[in-house]
C-alpha positions as a Markdown table, in Angstrom:
| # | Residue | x | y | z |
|---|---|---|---|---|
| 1 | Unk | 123.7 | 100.5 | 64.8 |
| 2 | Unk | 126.4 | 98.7 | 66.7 |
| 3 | Unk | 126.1 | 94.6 | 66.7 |
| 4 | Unk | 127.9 | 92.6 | 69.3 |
| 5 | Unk | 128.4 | 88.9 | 69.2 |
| 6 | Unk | 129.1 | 86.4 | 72.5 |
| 7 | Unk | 129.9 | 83.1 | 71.7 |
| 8 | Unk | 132.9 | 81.2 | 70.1 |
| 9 | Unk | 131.1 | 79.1 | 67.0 |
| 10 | Unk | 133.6 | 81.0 | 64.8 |
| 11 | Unk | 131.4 | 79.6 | 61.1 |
| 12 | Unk | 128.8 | 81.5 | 63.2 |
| 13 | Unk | 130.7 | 84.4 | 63.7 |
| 14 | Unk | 131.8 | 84.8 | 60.4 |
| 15 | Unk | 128.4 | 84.0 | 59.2 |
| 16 | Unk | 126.7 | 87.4 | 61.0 |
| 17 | Unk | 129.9 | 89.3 | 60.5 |
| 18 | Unk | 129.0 | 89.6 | 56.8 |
| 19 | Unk | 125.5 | 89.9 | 56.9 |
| 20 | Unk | 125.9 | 93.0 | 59.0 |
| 21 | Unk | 128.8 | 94.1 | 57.4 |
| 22 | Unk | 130.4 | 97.1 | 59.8 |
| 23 | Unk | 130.2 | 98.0 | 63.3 |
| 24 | Unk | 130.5 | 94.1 | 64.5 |
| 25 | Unk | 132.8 | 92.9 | 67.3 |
| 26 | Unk | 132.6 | 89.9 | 69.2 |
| 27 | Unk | 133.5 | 89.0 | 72.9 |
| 28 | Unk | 133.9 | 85.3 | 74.2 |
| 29 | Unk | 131.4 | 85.8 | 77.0 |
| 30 | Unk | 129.2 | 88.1 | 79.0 |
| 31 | Unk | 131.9 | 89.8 | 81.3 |
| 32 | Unk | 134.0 | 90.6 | 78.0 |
| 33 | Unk | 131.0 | 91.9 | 76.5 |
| 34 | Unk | 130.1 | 94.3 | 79.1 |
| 35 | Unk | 133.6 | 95.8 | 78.9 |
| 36 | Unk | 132.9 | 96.1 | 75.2 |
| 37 | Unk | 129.5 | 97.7 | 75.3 |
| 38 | Unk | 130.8 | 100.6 | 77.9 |
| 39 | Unk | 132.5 | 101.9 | 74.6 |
| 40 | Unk | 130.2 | 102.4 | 72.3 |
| 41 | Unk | 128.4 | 105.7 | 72.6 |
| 42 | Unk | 124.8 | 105.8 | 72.5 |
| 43 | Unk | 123.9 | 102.2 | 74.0 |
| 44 | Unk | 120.7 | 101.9 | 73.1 |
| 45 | Unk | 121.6 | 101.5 | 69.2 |
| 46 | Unk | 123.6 | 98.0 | 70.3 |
| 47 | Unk | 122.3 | 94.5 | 69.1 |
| 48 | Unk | 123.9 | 91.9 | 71.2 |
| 49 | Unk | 123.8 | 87.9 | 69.9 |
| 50 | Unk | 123.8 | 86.1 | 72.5 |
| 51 | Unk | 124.9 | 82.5 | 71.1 |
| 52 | Unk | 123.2 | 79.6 | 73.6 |
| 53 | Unk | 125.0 | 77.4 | 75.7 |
| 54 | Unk | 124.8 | 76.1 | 79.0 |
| 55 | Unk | 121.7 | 77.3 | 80.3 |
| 56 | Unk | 122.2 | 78.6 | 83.7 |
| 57 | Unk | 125.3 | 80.0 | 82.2 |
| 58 | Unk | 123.7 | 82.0 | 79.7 |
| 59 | Unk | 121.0 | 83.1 | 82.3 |
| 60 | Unk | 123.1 | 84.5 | 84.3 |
| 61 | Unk | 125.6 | 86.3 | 82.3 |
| 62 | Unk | 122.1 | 87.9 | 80.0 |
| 63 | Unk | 120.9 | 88.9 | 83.8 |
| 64 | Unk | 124.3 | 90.4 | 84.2 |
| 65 | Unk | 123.9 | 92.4 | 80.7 |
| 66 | Unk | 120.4 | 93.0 | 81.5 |
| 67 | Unk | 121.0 | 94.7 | 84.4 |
| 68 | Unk | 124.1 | 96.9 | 83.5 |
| 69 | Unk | 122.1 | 98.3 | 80.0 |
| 70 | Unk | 118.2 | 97.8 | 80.0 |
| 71 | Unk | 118.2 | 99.6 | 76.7 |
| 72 | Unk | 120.0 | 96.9 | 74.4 |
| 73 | Unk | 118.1 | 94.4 | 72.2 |
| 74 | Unk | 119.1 | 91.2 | 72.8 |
| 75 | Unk | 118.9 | 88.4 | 70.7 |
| 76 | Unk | 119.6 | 84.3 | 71.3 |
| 77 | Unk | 121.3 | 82.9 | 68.6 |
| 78 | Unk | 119.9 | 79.2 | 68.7 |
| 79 | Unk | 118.5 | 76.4 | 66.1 |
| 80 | Unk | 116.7 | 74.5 | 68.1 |
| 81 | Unk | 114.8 | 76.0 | 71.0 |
| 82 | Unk | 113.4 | 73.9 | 74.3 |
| 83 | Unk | 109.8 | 75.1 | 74.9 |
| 84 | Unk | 110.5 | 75.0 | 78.8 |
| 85 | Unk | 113.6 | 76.9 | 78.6 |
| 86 | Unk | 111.9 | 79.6 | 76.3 |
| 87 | Unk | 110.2 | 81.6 | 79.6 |
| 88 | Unk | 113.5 | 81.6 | 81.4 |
| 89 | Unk | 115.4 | 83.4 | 78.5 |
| 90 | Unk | 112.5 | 85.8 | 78.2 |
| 91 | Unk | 112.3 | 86.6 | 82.2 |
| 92 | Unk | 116.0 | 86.9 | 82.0 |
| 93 | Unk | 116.5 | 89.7 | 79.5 |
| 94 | Unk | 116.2 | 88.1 | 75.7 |
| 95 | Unk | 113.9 | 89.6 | 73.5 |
| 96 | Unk | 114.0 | 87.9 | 70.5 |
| 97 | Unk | 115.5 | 84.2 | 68.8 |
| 98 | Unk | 117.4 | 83.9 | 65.5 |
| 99 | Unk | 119.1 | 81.4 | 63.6 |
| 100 | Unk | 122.7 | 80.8 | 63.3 |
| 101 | Unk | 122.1 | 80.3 | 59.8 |
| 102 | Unk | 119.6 | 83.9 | 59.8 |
| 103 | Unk | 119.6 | 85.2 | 56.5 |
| 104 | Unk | 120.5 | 88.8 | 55.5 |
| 105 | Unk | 116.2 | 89.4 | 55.4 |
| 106 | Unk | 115.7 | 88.5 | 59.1 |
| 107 | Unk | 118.7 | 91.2 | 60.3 |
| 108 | Unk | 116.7 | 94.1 | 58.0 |
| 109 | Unk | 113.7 | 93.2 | 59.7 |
| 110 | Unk | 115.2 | 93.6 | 63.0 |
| 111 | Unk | 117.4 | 96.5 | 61.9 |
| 112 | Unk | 113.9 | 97.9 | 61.0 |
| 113 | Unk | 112.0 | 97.2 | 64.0 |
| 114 | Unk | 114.9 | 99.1 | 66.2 |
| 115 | Unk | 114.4 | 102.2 | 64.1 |
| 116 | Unk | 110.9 | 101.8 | 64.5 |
| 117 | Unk | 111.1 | 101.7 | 68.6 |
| 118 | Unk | 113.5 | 104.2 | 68.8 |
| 119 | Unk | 111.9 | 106.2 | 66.7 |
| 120 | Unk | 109.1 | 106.1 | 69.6 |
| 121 | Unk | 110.2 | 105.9 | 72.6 |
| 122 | Unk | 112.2 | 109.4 | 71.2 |
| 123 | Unk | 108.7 | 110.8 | 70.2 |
| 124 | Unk | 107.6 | 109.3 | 73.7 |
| 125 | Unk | 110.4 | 111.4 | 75.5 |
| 126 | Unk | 109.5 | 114.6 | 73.6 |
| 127 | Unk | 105.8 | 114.4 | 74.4 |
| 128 | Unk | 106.6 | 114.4 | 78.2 |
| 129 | Unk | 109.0 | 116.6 | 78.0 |
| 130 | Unk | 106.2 | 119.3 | 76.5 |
| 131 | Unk | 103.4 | 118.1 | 78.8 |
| 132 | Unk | 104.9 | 117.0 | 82.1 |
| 133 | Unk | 102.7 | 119.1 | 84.7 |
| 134 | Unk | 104.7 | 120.7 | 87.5 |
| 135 | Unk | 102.9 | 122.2 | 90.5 |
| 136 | Unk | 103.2 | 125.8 | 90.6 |
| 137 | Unk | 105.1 | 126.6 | 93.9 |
| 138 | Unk | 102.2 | 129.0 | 94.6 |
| 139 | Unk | 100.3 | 126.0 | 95.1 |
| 140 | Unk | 102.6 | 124.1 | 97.2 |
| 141 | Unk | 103.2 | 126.5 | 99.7 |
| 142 | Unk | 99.7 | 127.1 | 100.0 |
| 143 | Unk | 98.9 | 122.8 | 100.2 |
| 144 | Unk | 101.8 | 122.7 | 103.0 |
| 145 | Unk | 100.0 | 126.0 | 105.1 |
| 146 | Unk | 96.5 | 124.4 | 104.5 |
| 147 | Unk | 96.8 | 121.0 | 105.6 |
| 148 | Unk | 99.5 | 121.3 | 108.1 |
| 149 | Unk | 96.7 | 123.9 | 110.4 |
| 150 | Unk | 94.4 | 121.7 | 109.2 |
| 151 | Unk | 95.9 | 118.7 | 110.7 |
| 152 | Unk | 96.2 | 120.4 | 113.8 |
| 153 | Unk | 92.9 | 121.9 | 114.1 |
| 154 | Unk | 91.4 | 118.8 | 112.9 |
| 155 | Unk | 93.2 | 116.6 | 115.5 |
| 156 | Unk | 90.8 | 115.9 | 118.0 |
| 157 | Unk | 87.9 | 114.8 | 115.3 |
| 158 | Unk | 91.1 | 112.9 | 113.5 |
| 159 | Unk | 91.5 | 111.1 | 117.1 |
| 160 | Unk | 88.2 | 110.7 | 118.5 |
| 161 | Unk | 87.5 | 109.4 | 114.7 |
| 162 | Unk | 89.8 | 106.4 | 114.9 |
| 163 | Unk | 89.1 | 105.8 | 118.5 |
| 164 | Unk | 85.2 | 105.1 | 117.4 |
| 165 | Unk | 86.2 | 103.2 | 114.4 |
| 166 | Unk | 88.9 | 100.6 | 116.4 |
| 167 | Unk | 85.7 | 100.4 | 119.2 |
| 168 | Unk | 83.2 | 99.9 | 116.7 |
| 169 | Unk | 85.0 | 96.9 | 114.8 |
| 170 | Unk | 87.9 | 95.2 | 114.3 |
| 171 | Unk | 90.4 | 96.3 | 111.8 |
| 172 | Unk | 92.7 | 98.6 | 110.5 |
| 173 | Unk | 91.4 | 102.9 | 111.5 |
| 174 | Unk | 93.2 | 103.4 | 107.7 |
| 175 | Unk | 92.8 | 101.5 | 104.7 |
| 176 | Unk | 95.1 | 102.5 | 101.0 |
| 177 | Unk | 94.3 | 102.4 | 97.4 |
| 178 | Unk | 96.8 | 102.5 | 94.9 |
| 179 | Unk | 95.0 | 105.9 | 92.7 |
| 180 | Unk | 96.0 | 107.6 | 89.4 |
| 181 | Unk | 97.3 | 111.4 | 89.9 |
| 182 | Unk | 98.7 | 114.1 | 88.0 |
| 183 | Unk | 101.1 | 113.0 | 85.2 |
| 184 | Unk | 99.5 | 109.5 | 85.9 |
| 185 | Unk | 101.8 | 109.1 | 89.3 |
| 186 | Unk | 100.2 | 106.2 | 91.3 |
| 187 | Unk | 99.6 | 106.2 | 95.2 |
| 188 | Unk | 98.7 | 105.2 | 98.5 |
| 189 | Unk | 95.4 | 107.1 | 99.1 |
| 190 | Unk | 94.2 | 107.4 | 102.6 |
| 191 | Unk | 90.9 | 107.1 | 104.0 |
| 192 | Unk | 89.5 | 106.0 | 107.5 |
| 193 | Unk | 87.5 | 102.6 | 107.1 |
| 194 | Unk | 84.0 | 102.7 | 107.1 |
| 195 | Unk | 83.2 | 99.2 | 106.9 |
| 196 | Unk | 83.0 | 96.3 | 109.0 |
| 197 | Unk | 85.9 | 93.5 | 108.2 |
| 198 | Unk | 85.2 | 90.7 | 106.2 |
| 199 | Unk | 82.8 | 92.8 | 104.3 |
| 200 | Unk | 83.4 | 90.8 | 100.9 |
| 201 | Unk | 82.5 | 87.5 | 102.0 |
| 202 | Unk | 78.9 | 89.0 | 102.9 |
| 203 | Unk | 78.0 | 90.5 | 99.6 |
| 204 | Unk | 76.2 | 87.6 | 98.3 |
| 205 | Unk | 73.9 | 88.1 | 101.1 |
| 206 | Unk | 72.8 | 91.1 | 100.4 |
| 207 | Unk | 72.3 | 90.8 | 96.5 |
| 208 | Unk | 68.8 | 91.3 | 97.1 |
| 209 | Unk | 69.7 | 95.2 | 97.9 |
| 210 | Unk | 72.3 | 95.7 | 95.3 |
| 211 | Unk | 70.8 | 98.4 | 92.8 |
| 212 | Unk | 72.3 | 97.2 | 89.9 |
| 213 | Unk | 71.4 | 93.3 | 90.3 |
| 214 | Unk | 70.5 | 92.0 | 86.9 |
| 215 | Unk | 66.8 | 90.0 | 86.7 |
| 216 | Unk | 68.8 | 86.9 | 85.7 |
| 217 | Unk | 72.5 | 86.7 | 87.9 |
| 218 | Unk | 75.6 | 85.4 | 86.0 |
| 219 | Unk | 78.4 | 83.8 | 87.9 |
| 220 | Unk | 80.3 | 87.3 | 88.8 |
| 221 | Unk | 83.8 | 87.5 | 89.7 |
| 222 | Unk | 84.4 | 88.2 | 93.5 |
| 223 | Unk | 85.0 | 91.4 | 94.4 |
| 224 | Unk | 87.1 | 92.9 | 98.1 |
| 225 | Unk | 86.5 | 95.4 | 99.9 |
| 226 | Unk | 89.0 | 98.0 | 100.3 |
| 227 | Unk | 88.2 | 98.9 | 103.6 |
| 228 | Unk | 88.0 | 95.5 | 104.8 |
| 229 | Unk | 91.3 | 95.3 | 107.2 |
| 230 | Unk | 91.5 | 91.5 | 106.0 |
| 231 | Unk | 91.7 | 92.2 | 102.3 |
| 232 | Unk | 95.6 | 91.4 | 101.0 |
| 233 | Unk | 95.8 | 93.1 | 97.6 |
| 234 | Unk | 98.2 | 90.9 | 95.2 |
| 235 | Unk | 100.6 | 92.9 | 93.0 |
| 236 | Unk | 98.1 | 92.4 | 90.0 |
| 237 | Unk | 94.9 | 93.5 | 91.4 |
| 238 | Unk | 93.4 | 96.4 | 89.6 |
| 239 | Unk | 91.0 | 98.6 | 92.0 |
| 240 | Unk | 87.5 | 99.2 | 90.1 |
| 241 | Unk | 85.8 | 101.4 | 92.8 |
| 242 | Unk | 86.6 | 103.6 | 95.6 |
| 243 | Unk | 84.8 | 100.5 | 97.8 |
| 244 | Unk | 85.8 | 98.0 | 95.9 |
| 245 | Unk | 89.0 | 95.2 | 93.8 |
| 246 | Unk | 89.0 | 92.6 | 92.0 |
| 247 | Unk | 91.2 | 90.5 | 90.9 |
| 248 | Unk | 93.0 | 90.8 | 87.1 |
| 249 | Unk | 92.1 | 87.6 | 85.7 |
| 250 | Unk | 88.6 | 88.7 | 86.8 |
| 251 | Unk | 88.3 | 92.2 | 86.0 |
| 252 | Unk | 89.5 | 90.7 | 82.0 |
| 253 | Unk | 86.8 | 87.7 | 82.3 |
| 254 | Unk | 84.6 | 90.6 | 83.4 |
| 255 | Unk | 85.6 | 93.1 | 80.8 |
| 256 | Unk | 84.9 | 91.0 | 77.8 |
| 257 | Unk | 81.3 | 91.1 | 78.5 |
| 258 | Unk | 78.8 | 93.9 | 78.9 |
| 259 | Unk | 77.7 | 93.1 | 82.7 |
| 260 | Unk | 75.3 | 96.3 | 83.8 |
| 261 | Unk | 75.9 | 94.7 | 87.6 |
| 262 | Unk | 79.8 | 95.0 | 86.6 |
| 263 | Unk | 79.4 | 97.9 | 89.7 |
| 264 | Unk | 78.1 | 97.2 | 93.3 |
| 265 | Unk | 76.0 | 100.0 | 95.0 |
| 266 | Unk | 73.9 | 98.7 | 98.1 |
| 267 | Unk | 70.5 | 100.9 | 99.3 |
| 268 | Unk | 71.5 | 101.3 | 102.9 |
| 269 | Unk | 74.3 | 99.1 | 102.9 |
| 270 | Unk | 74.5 | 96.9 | 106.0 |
| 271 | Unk | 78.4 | 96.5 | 106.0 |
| 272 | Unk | 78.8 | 99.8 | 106.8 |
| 273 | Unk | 79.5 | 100.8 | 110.1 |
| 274 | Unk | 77.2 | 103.2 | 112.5 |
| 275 | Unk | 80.5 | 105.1 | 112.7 |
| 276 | Unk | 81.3 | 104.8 | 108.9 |
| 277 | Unk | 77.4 | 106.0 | 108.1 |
| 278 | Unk | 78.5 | 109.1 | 110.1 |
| 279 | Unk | 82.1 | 109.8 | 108.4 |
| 280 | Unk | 80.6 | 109.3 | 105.1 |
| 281 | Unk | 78.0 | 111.4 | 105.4 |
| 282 | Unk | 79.7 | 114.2 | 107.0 |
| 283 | Unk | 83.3 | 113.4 | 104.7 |
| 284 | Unk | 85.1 | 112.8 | 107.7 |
| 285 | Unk | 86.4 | 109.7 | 105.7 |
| 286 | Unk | 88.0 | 112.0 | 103.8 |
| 287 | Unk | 90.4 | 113.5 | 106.4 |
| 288 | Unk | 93.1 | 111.6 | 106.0 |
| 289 | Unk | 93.7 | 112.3 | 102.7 |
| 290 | Unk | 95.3 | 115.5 | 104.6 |
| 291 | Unk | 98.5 | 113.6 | 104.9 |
| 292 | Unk | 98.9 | 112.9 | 101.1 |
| 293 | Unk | 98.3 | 116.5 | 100.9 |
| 294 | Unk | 101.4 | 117.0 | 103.1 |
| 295 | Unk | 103.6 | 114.3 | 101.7 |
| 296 | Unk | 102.9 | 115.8 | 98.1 |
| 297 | Unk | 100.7 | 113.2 | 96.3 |
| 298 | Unk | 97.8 | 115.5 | 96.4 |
| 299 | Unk | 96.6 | 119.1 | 96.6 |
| 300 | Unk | 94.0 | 120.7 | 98.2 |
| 301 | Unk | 92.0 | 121.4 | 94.8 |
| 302 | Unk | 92.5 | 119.4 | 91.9 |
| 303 | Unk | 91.0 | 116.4 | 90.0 |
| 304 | Unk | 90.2 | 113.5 | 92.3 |
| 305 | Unk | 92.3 | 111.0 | 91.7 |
| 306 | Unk | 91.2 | 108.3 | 90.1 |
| 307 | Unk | 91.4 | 103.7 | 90.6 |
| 308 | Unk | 94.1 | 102.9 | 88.2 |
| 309 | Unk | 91.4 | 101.1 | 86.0 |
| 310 | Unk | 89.3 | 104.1 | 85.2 |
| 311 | Unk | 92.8 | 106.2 | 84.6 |
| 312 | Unk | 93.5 | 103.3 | 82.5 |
| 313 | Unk | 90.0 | 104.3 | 80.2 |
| 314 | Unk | 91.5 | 107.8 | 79.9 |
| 315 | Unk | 94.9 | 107.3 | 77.9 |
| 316 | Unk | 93.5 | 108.8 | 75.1 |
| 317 | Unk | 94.6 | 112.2 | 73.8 |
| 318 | Unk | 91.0 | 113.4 | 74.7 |
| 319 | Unk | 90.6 | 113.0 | 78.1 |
| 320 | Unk | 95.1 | 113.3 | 78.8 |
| 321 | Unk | 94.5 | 117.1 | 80.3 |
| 322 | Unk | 93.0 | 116.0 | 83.0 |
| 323 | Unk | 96.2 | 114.7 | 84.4 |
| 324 | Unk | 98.0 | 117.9 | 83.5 |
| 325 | Unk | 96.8 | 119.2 | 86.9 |
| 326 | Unk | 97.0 | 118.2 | 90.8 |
| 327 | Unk | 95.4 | 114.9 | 92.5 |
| 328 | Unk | 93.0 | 117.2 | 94.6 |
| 329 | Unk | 90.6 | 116.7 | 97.8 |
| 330 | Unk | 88.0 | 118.6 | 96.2 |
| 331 | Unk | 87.6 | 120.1 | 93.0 |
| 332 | Unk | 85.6 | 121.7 | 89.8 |
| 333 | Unk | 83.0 | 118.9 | 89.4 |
| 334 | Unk | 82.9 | 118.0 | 93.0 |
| 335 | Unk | 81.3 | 121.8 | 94.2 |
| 336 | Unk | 79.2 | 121.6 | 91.1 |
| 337 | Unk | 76.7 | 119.3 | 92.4 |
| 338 | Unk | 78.1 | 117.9 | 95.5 |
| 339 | Unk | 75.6 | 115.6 | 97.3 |
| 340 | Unk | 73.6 | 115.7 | 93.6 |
| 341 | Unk | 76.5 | 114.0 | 91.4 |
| 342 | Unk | 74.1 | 110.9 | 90.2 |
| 343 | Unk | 72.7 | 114.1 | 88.0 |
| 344 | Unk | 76.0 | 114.9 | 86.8 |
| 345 | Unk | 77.2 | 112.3 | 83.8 |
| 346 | Unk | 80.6 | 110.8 | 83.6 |
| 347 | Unk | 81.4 | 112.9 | 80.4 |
| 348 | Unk | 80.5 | 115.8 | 82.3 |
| 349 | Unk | 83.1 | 115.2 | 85.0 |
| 350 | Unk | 85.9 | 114.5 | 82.8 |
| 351 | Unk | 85.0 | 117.8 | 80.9 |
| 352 | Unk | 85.3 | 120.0 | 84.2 |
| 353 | Unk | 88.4 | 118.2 | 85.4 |
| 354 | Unk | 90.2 | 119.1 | 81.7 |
| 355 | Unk | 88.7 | 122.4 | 82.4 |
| 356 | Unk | 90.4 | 122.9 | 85.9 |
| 357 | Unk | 93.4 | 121.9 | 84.5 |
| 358 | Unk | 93.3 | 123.9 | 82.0 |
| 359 | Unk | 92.5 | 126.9 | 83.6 |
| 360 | Unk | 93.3 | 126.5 | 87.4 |
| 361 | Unk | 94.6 | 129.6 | 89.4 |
| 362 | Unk | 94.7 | 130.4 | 92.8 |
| 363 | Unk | 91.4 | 132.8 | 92.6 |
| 364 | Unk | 89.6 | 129.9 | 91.4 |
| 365 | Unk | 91.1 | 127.5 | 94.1 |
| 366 | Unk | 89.5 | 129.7 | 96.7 |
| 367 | Unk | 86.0 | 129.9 | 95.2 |
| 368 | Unk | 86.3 | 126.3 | 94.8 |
| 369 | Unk | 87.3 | 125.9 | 98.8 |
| 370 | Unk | 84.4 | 128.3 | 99.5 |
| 371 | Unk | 81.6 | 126.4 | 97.4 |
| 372 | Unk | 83.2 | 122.9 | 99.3 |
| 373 | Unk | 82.7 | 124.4 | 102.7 |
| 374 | Unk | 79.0 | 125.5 | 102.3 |
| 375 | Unk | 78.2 | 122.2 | 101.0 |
| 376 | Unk | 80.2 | 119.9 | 103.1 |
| 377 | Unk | 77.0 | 118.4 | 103.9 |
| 378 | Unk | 76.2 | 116.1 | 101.4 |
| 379 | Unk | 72.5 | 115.6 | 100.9 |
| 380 | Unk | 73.2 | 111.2 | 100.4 |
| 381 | Unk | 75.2 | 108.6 | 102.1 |
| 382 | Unk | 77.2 | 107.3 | 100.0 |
């Protein structure tokens, strides 16, 4: 462990210098100590006090350092600490606060606590080393072929498509959702919209045909519509639904309750679109997914991909396999039952995706393309 001292309070300096006996150097400021710290070998075992001064000084120059190594602890030397500056050391690098007159306890205990985190992010680095999925190149070639002749096959029902959907309404002919794929990769998923704008601000209207209305309504948190071509979606929105967002402080509110109308589903839902009725019941929504095919977020079999707040349920070391295989347009669970899935539990799914992943090969991808075909027409619109 390498400690590093910025600052010129030499009682201070000579005060840390014994408690951490070897390995300590000091440098009058942050450009000094960056010319310092490009020496050491192995920068992520480096303790840097950062003794506190002028405040936009030391902001900067822990930016600076921040910046050059991410991997160093840094800790701000300081006896007595503003409340309102506390947030600007923390958003600037600084991870911890100490004393100047710390005792030899409080450098064990973060001498500790870096063993401790290195100790796991080294375990963490190993684990994804052994279970990183890489798509077979079989696989690729075969996603490039598929949905580059089906893009121009498809072409006219991709066109005609969007031409009924920008007649129909107003809006965007694509909407995006940020989804969960293999190895937990997050993207833009494409579908064509199938609802009519504004589509959030008329759910309350239609509570009366939401199937999972509770007899006595609680204040819920609003929820947007993905589709809708209005909908902005802030950097910490966490999707809940193929149709649906809501907001983080929200979904948390939400979350520490047990809501049964947490999930909207409408019996013939009057924000859809004539045009989006169609698509949906025909898949046609799901065309453009085609693309992401192409550009190597998704295969053509796989595990669907999932919101990022139900891939965020499935962290655990039981369910992890699933993402040990492709993002896919169809897949196991989806030619098991397709048009029947209400039969089909959520247990059930997750257990057929770990088994795809498990056991996918390029036999199996055809049967599963087969089954898909003769049951592209799904029995409910949903």
């Amino acid at each position: 462990m390498h400690f590093i001292y910025i600052g010129k309070n030499k009682d201070t300096i000579e005060h840390f210098s014994h408690l951490t006996e070897s390995k300590f150097r000091t440098a009058s400021n942050g450009n000094k100590a960056i010319l310092l710290i490009e020496t050491i070998h192995g920068k992520k075992n480096i303790v840097v006090f950062y003794e506190h001064g002028q405040i936009d000084r030391d902001i900067a120059e822990i930016k600076k350092i921040r910046r050059k190594f991410p991997h160093i602890y840094m800790v701000l030397v300081i006896d007595c600490f503003d409340k309102n500056d506390s947030l600007s050391y923390l958003k600037a690098g600084i991870n911890n606060t100490i004393s100047s007159k710390a005792g030899i306890k409080t450098i064990n205990e973060i001498f500790n606590f870096l063993n401790i985190r290195n100790q796991e992010e080294l375990n963490i680095e190993r684990k994804e080393n052994i279970q990183k999925f890489t798509l077979p190149l079989w696989k690729r070639c075969f996603d490039i072929f598929f949905s580059g002749v089906a893009i121009i096959c498809l072409s006219p029902i991709l066109i005609i498509t969007a031409l009924a959907i920008r007649i129909e309404s107003k809006g965007a002919v694509i909407y995006k959702s940020k989804r969960v794929g293999s190895n937990y990769k997050i993207f833009d998923f494409l579908k064509f919209r199938s609802m009519y704008t504004g589509a959030d601000k008329h759910l309350k209207d239609f509570n009366n045909l939401n199937q999972y209305q509770l007899a006595e309504e609680e204040e819920s948190p609003q929820l947007l519509f993905e589709d809708d071509d209005s909908l902005e979606i802030d950097k910490d929105t966490v999707l809940i639904s193929d149709d649906f967002v809501i907001s983080e402080q929200d979904y948390i509110t939400q979350r520490s309750k047990e809501q049964k109308n947490a999930f909207v589903k409408l019996e013939n839902d009057p924000r859809i679109t004539k045009v989006g009725h169609f698509i949906r019941k025909y898949s046609i929504d799901e065309l453009p997914q085609l693309f992401n095919i192409l550009k190597g977020d998704m295969s053509v079999v796989g595990n669907r991909p999932l919101p990022l707040y139900e891939a965020e349920l499935l962290t655990s070391d039981e369910y992890i396999d699933r993402f040990m295989a492709p993002a896919g347009l169809t897949g196991l669970w989806q030619v098991e039952k397709r048009g029947d899935s209400g039969r089909m539990s959520a247990e059930e799914r997750k257990q057929l995706d770990i088994k795809y992943a498990k056991n996918f090969s390029f036999w199996l991808d055809i049967k599963i393309i087969l089954k898909t075909v003769t049951a592209f027409i799904q029995k409910e619109d949903v």
